[in-house]
C-alpha positions in Angstrom: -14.4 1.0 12.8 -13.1 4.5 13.8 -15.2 6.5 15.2 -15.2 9.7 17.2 -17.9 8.7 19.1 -17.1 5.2 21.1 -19.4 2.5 21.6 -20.5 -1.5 22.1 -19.7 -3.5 19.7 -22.2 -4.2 17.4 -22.3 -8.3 16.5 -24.6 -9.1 13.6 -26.7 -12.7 13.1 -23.9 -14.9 10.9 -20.9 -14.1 12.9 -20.1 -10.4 11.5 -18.8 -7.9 14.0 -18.4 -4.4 14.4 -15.6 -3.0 16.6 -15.4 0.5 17.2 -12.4 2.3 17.8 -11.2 6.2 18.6 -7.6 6.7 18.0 -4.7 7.2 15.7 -4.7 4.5 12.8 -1.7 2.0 13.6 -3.3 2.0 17.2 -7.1 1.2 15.3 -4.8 -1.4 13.1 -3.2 -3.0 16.0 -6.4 -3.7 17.8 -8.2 -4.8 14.6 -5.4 -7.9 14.4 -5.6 -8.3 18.2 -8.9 -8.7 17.4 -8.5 -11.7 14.3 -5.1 -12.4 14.9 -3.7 -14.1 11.1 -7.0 -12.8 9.4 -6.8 -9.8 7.0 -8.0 -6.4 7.8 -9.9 -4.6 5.5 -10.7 -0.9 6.0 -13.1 1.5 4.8 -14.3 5.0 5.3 -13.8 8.3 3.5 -10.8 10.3 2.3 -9.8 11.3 5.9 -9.4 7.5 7.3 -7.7 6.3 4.0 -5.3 9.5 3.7 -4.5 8.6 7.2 -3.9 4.8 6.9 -1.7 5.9 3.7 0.1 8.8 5.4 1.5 6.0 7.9 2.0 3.8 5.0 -0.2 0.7 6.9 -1.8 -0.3 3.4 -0.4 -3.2 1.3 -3.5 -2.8 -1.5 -6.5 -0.5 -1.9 -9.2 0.2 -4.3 -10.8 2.8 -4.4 -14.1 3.3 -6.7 -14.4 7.1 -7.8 -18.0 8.2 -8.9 -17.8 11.5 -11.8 -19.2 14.6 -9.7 -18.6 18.2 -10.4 -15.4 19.3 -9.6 -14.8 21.5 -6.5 -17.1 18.8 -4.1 -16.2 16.2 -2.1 -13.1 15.6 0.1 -9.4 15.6 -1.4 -7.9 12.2 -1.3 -4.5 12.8 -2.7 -3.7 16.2 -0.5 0.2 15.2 1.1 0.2 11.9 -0.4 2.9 12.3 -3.0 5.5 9.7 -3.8 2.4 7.0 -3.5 3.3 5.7 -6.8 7.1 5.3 -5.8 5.8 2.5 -3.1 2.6 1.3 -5.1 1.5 -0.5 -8.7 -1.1 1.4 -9.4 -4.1 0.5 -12.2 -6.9 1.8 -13.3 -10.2 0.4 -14.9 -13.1 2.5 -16.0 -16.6 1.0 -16.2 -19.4 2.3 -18.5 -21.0 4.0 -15.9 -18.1 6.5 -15.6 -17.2 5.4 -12.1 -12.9 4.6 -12.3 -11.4 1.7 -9.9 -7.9 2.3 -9.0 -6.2 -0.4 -7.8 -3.2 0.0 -5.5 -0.7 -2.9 -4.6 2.6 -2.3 -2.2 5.4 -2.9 -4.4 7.8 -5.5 -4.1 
C-alpha cells in the first residue's frame, strides 16, 4: 500500500498481508513483485495513486467503478491522462444503480 506515513506490516489471520510503502509508483511496483515474485499485483486507492500508476503507464487492466455524485466533487481522474485510449480497450457497463464499470485492458 502507499502510504505517506510508513509503518509494520500488517499480516491478517488466513495469510493476507499488508505492505506499506512511501515512494514513487514503479519503486511501490517493484517491491510489491519483490514481494510475490510470479503473483499478480493488484492496486487500489484513489484518483491520485491510479493517475500516477497510469501516468507511468505500469497498468495492463483496470476497473474502475464510478458512483453518480454531483458534479464539481470528488478528485479528477482523467486530468493529463490523454491518449489512454490509444494504449487501452476500453468498455463500459452500467448497472441499475447508476454506478458505471469501465473496464481497461493494455492493447495488444
Amino acid at each position: 500500500m502507499l502510504t505517506s506515513q510508513p509503518r509494520e506490516p500488517l499480516h491478517l489471520e488466513g495469510g493476507t498481508s499488508f505492505y506499506f510503502f512511501d515512494g514513487p509508483a514503479d519503486a511501490a511496483l517493484a517491491y510489491a513483485r519483490e514481494l510475490a515474485p510470479g503473483t499478480d499485483v493488484r492496486i487500489g486507492g484513489g484518483a491520485t495513486t491510479v493517475r500516477e500508476f497510469l501516468a507511468a503507464d505500469l497498468i495492463d487492466e483496470l476497473h474502475i467503478a464510478i458512483a453518480p455524485i454531483v458534479l464539481g466533487r470528488g478528485e479528477r481522474l482523467w486530468d493529463g491522462l490523454e491518449g489512454l485510449e490509444e494504449r487501452f480497450n476500453i468498455e463500459s457497463v452500467t448497472s441499475p444503480s447508476g454506478v458505471i464499470h469501465l473496464m481497461l485492458w493494455r492493447r495488444g
